[in-house]
C-alpha positions as CSV (number, residue, x, y, z in Angstrom):
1,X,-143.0,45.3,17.1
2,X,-141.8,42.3,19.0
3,X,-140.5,39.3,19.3
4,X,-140.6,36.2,21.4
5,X,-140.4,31.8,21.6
6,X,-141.5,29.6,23.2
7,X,-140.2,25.9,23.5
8,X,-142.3,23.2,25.0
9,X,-140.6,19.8,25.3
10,X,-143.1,16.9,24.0
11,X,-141.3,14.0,25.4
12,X,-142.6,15.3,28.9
13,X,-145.5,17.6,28.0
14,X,-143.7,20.3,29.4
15,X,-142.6,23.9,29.1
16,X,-138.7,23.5,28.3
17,X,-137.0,25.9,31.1
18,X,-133.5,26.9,30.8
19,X,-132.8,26.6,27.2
20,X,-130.1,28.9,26.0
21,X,-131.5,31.0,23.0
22,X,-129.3,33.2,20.6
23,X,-130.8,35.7,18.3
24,X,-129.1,36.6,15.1
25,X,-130.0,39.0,12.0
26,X,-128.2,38.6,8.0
27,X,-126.1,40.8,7.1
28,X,-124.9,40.2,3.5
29,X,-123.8,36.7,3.7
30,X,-123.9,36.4,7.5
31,X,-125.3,36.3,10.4
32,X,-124.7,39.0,13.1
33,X,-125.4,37.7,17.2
34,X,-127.4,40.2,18.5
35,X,-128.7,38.8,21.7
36,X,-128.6,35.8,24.1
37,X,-131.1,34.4,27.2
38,X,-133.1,31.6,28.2
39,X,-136.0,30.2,28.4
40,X,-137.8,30.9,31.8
41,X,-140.1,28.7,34.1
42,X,-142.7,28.3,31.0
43,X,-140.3,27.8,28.4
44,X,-140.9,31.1,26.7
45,X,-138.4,34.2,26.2
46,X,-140.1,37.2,25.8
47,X,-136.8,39.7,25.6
48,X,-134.6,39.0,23.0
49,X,-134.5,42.2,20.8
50,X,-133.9,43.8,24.3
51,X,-134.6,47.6,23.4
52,X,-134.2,47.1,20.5
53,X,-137.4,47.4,17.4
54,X,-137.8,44.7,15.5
55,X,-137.2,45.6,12.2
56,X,-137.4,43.8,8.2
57,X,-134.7,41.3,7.3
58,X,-134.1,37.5,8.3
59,X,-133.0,36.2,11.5
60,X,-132.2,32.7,13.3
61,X,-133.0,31.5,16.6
62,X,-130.1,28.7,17.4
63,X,-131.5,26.7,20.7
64,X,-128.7,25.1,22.8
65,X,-131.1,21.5,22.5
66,X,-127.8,19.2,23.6
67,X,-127.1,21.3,26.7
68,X,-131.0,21.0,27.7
69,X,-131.1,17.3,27.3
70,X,-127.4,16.9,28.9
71,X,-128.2,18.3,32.0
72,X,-131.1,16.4,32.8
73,X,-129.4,13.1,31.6
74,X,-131.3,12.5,28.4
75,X,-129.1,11.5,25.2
76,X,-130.3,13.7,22.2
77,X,-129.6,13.4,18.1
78,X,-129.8,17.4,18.0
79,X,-126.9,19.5,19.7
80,X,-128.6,22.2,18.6
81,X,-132.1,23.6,16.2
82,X,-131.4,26.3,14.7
83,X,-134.9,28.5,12.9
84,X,-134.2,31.0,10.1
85,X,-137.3,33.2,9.7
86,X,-138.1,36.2,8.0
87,X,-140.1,39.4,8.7
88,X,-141.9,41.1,6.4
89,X,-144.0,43.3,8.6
90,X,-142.2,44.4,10.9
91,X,-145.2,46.3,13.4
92,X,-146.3,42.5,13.6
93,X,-145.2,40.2,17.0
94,X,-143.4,37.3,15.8
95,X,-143.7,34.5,17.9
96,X,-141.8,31.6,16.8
97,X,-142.0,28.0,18.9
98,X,-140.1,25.0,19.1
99,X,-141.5,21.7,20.0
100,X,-138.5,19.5,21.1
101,X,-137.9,15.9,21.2
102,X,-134.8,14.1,22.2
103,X,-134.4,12.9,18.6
104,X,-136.6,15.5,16.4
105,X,-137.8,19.0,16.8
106,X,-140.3,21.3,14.9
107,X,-141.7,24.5,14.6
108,X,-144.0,26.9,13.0
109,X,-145.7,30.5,13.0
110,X,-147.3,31.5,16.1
111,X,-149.3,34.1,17.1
């Protein structure tokens, strides 16, 4: 089905715009880059399989945290948080936020 994040950034209650996203799928024992983008206005990305069907395996989301926080003169702990996730069903949407801090980050299922 589909696929999409969404990172908000708690230390200003705010959607988290311009974070650079890669997607990636296992294969064997690694992991294959199969897309890149950003967050928009609201923090969410809503294209990263592209064309593309979502399909059964694993897969990480690696958010470019350090570059977010650089630019907007904020030291961070976290050059990057990376979220390894698998799908099991694949005619389900996955939506998988992060919550970002300058010095912790978390996540969890969405809907």
């Amino acid at each position: 089905m589909s696929l999409s994040t969404h990172v908000l950034d708690t230390s200003t209650g705010l959607p988290a715009a311009g974070v650079s996203v890669t997607l990636a799928v296992r294969d064997g024992d690694r992991f294959v880059e199969l897309s890149r983008g950003e967050t928009d206005a609201d923090g969410r990305n809503r294209t990263l399989l592209g064309a593309r069907a979502l399909a059964v395996g694993v897969y990480r989301l690696e958010f470019d945290t350090g570059a977010y926080f650089a630019a907007r003169g904020i030291d961070a702990f976290y050059p990057r948080a990376v979220i390894e996730f698998e799908v099991r069903d694949a005619a389900r949407h996955h939506h998988v936020p992060l919550l970002l801090a300058p010095y912790g980050y978390s996540t969890y299922r969405g809907s």
